[in-house]
C-alpha positions in Angstrom: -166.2 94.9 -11.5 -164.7 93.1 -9.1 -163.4 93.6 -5.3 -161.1 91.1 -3.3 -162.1 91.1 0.6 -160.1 89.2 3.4 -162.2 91.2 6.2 -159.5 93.6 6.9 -159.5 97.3 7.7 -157.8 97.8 4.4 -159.9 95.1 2.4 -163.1 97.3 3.6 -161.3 100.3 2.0 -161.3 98.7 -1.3 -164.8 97.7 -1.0 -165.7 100.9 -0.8 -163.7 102.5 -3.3 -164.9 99.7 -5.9 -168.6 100.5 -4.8 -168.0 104.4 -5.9 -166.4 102.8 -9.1 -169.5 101.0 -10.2 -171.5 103.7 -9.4 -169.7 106.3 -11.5 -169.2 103.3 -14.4 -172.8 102.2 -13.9 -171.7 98.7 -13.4 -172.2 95.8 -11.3 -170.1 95.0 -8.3 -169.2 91.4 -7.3 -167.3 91.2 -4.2 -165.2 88.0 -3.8 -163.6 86.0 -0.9 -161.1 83.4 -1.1 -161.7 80.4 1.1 -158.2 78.5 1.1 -158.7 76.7 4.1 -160.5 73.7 2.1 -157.3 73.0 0.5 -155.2 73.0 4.1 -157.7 69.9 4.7 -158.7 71.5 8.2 -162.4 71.7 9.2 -165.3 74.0 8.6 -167.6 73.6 10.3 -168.5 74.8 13.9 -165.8 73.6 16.9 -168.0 71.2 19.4 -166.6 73.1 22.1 -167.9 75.9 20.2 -171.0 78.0 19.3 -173.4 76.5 17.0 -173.0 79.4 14.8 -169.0 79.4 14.6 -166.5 78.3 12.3 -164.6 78.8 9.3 -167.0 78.4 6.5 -169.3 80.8 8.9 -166.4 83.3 9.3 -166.0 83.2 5.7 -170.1 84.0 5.1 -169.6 86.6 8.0 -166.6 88.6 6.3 -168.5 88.5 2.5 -172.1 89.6 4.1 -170.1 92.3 5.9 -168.5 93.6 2.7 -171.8 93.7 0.3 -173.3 95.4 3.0 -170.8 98.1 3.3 -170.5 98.7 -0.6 -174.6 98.7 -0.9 -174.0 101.2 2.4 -171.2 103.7 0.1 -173.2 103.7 -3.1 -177.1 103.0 -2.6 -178.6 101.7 -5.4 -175.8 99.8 -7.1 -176.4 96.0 -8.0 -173.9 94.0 -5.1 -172.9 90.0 -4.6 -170.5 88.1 -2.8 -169.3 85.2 -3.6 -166.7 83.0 -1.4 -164.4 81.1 -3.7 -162.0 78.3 -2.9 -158.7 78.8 -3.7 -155.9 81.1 -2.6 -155.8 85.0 -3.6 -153.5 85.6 -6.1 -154.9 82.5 -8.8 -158.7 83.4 -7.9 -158.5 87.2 -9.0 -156.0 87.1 -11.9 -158.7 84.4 -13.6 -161.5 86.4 -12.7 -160.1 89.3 -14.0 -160.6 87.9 -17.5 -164.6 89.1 -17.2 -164.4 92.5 -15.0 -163.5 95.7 -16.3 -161.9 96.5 -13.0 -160.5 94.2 -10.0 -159.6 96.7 -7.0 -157.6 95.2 -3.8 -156.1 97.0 -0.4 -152.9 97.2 0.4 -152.2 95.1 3.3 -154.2 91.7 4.4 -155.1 89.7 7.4 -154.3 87.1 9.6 -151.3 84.1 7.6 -151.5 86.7 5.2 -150.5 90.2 6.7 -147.7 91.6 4.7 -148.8 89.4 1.7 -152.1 91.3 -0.2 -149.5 94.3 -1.6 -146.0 92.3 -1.6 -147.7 89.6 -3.8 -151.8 89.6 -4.7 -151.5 93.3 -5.8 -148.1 93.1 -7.8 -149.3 89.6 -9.2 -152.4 90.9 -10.9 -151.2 94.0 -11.8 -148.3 92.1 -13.5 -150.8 89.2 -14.8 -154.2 90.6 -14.7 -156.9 91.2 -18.0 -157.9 93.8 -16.9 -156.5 97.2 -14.8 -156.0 96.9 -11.3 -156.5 99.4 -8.4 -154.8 99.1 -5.3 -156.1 101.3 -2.8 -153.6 102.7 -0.5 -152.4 106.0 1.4 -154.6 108.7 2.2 -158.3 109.8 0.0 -158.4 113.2 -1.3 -161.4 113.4 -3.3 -160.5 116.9 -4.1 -157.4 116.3 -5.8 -156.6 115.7 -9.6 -156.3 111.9 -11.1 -152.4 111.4 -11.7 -151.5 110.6 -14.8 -147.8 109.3 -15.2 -147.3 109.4 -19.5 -143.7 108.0 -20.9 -144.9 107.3 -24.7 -144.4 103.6 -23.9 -147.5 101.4 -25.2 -148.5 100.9 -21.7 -148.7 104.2 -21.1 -151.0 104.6 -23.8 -153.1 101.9 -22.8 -153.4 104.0 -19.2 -154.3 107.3 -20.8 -157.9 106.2 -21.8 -158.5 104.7 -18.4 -156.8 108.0 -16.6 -159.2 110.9 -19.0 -162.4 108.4 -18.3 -161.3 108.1 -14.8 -161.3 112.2 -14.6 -164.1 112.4 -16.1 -166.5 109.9 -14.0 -165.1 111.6 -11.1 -165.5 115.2 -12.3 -161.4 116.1 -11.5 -158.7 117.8 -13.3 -156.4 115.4 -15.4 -152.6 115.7 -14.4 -150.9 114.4 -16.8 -146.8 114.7 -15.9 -143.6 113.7 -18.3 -140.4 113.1 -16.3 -137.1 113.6 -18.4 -133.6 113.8 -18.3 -131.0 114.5 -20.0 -129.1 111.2 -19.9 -129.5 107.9 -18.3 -125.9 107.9 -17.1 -122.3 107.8 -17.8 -122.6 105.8 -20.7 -125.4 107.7 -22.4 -124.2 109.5 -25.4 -127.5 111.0 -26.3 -126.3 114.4 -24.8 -123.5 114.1 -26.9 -125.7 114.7 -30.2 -128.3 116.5 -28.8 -128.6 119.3 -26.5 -131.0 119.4 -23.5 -133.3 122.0 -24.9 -133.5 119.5 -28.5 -134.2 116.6 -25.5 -136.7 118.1 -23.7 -138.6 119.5 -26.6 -138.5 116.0 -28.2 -139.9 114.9 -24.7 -142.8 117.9 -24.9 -143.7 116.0 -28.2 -144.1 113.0 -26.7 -146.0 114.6 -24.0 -148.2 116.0 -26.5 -148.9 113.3 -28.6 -149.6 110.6 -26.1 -152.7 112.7 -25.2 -153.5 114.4 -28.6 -156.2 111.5 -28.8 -157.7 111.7 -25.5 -158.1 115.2 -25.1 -160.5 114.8 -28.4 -162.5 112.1 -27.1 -163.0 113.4 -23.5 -163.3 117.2 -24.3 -164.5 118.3 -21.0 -161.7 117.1 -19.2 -159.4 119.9 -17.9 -155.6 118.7 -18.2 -152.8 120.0 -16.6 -149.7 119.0 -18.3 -146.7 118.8 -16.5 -142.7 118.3 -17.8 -140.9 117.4 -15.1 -136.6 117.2 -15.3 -135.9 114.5 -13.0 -135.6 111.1 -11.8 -139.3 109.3 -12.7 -139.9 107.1 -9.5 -139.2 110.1 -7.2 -141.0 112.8 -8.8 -144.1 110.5 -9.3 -143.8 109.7 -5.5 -143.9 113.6 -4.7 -147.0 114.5 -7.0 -149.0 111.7 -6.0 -149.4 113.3 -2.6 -152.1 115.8 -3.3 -153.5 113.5 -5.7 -156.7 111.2 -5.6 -155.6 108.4 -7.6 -152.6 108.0 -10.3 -152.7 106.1 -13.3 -149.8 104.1 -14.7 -148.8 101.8 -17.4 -147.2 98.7 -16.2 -143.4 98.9 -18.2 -141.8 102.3 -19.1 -140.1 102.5 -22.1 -136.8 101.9 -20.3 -138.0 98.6 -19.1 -136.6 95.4 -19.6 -138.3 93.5 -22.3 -140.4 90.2 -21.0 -140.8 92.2 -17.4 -144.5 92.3 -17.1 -144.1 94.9 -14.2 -142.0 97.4 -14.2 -139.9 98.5 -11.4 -141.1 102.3 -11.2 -144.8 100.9 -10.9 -143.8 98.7 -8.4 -142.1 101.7 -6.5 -145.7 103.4 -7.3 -147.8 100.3 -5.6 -145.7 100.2 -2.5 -145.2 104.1 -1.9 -147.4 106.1 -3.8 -149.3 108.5 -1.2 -152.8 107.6 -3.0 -154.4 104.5 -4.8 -152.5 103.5 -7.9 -154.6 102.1 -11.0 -152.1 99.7 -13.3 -152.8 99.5 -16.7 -151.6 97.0 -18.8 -151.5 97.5 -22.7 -154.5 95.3 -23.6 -156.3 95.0 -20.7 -158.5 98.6 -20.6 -161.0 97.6 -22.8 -164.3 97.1 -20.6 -165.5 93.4 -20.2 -168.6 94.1 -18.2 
């Protein structure tokens, strides 16, 4: 597993969210920092009007050494190293998300890059990471059910394995919720052939079958399953505020074809009320 860390309040968050990850998954935690002031040509070393001990390259040791500590602090006992990588965020952790099972980020960064670490690291890798992606944000409530958003879509699919183990690991109810509507708009003539009760049971099947498979494999999960008449960004938005973490497939089956991230998940990433865990189709299969 892997956990990016810039030294910021929010970077710390993910630390130790990724920390209780490996714990639960019983897997090794790497935390990584990426040093891109090597490649701006500036110096590294200590300022001569400065301590001895100062820096960039020390700063850099200083925020990594900081972070193992703190995930070896949140889960005693799990296997923790830091490594400080030169390069620049977004290129580091989509390539080394080809050999971790997980790569969790915050939602905001630091210094140059304030704004930056949800408008472009986290959208990036959940776009073009191997792997899901977590992006802790908005408030913990370790009491509430993993948020399962299900459209039928192959992505979707993909996220339901990683939402039920999820649930499991941390011992919470599944909530898995369907939003539908009648029509997409003016132009949609589906109402026109079909009434809404024919629409919305077709949508309970589809409900029904994208978990069919994961309710046998994870039988002691308890699943709530929720049909929801609406608009899908919205009513996600609402139900992920009692929730401890929602799960989503990165394209709907309304997406555009070639968009690697859809824009409800992108919606979810910047406004969801709890972390959001992207899963592409493909990239839940553990690497280690």
């Amino acid at each position: 597993m892997l956990v990016g860390t810039d030294g910021s309040d929010s970077a710390l968050r993910a630390v130790e969210t990724a920390a209780h990850e490996a714990r639960a998954r019983g897997t090794r935690l790497t935390v990584v920092h990426a040093f891109i002031w090597p490649l701006l040509k500036v110096s590294l070393g200590p300022s001569p009007y400065g301590p001895p001990d100062g820096g960039l390259r020390q700063q850099a040791q200083e925020i990594v050494d900081s972070a193992v500590a703190h995930a070896r602090g949140c889960a005693p006992g799990i296997e923790v190293t830091g490594e400080i990588v030169t390069g620049e965020p977004l290129t580091i952790l989509a390539a080394r998300s080809a050999s971790a099972d997980l790569v969790v980020v915050g939602s905001r960064g630091t210094g140059a890059f304030t704004g930056l670490v949800l408008g472009s690291v986290a959208v990036h890798l959940a776009a073009h990471a191997d792997c899901p992606v977590l992006v802790v944000r908005g408030r913990e409530k370790p009491s509430g059910p993993v948020l399962l958003a299900v459209d039928g879509s192959r992505d979707a699919d993909a996220a339901v394995d990683f939402a039920f183990a999820e649930a499991a690991a941390r011992g919470a109810e599944l909530r898995a919720v369907h939003v539908w509507k009648p029509s997409s708009g003016p132009a949609d003539p589906t109402p026109l052939f079909h009434g809404t009760e024919e629409i919305r049971a077709e949508e309970e099947r589809v409900l029904a079958q994208a978990l069919a498979g994961a309710t046998a494999r994870w039988p002691e999960v308890s699943v709530e399953r929720r049909l929801v008449r609406g608009r899908t960004r919205p009513v996600l938005l609402e139900q992920s505020a009692d929730a401890q973490l929602l799960v989503t497939g990165a394209r709907g089956r309304g997406g555009f074809a070639g968009l690697l991230l859809g824009s409800v998940s992108q919606a979810l990433l910047h406004h969801a009320e709890c972390p959001v865990a992207v899963v592409r189709a493909g990239s839940e299969e553990p690497r280690g």
